[in-house]
N, C-alpha and C positions, 0 to 999 in steps of 0.2 A: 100053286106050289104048296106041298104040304109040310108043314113044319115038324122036324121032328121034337117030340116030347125031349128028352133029355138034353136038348139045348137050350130051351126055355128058362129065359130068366121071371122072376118075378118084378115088377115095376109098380110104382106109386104114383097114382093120380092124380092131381089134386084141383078143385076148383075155384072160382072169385066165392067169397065171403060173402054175406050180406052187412052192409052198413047201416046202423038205425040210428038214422038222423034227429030222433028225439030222446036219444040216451044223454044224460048229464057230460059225460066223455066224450061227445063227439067232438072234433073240429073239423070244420070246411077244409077243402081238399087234402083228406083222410082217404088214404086208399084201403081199400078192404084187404080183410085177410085172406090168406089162402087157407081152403078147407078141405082136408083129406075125403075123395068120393070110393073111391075103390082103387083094386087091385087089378093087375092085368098081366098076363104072359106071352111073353116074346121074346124073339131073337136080335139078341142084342150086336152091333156090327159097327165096326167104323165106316163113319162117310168119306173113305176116300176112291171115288170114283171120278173121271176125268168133269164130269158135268159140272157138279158138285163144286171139285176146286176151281173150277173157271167163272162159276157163277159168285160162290161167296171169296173165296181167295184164301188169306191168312185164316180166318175164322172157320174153314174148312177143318183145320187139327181140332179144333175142339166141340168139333158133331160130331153125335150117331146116329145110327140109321137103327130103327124098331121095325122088325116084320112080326106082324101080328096077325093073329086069325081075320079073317073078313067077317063084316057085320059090328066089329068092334066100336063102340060109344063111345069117342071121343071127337073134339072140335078143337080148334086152334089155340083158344081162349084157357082152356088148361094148361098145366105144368106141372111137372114130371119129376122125380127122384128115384135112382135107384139102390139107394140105400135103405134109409126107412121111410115111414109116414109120417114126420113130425113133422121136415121143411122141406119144400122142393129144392131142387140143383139144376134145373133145366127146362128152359123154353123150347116149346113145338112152333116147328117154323114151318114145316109146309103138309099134309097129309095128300097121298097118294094113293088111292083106292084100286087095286088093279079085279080082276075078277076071281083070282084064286088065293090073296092074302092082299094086307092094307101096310103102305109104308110109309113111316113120321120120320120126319127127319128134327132132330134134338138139338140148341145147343149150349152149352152151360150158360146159366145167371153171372151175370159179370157182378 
């Protein structure tokens, strides 16, 4: 499926931090920060498809569904905003790889 250009939003990356556990400021079970990786564009969409709501239920209103070019670099362990790069707004909950585009399904940070 080819994605048209003018639907394309722009989206924010972001990945786990590194923690250095010899920094004066560390303390044990200190999660790491999230670290802006890049930019990416896609088709942004609500997940309301029958699958979708039967699988998650309630928490189905507040996913979206990203189609994104194929080949695209990302893994589950990132998190998403699509506002700016400062702080994410959204966990990737499932990636779906088909042969003609790649699709992530989002759903906001509680």
């Amino acid at each position: 499926m080819r994605l048209k250009q003018n639907e394309l939003k722009t989206v924010y990356v972001f990945g786990i931090g590194e923690v250095d556990e010899d920094s004066p400021n560390f303390y044990p079970g200190e999660e790491p920060d999230d670290v802006f990786l890049k930019t990416i564009r896609c088709n942004v969409q609500c997940a309301d498809n029958k699958i979708t709501a039967e699988v998650y239920g309630k928490k189905a209103f507040d996913m979206f569904q990203l189609l994104c070019e194929t080949g695209v670099d990302i893994n589950d362990s990132m998190k998403i905003s699509m506002t700016d790069d400062t702080k994410p707004t959204h966990n990737i909950v499932s990636i779906r790889p088909y042969s003609t585009h790649t699709t992530v399904l989002i759903e906001v940070i509680p």
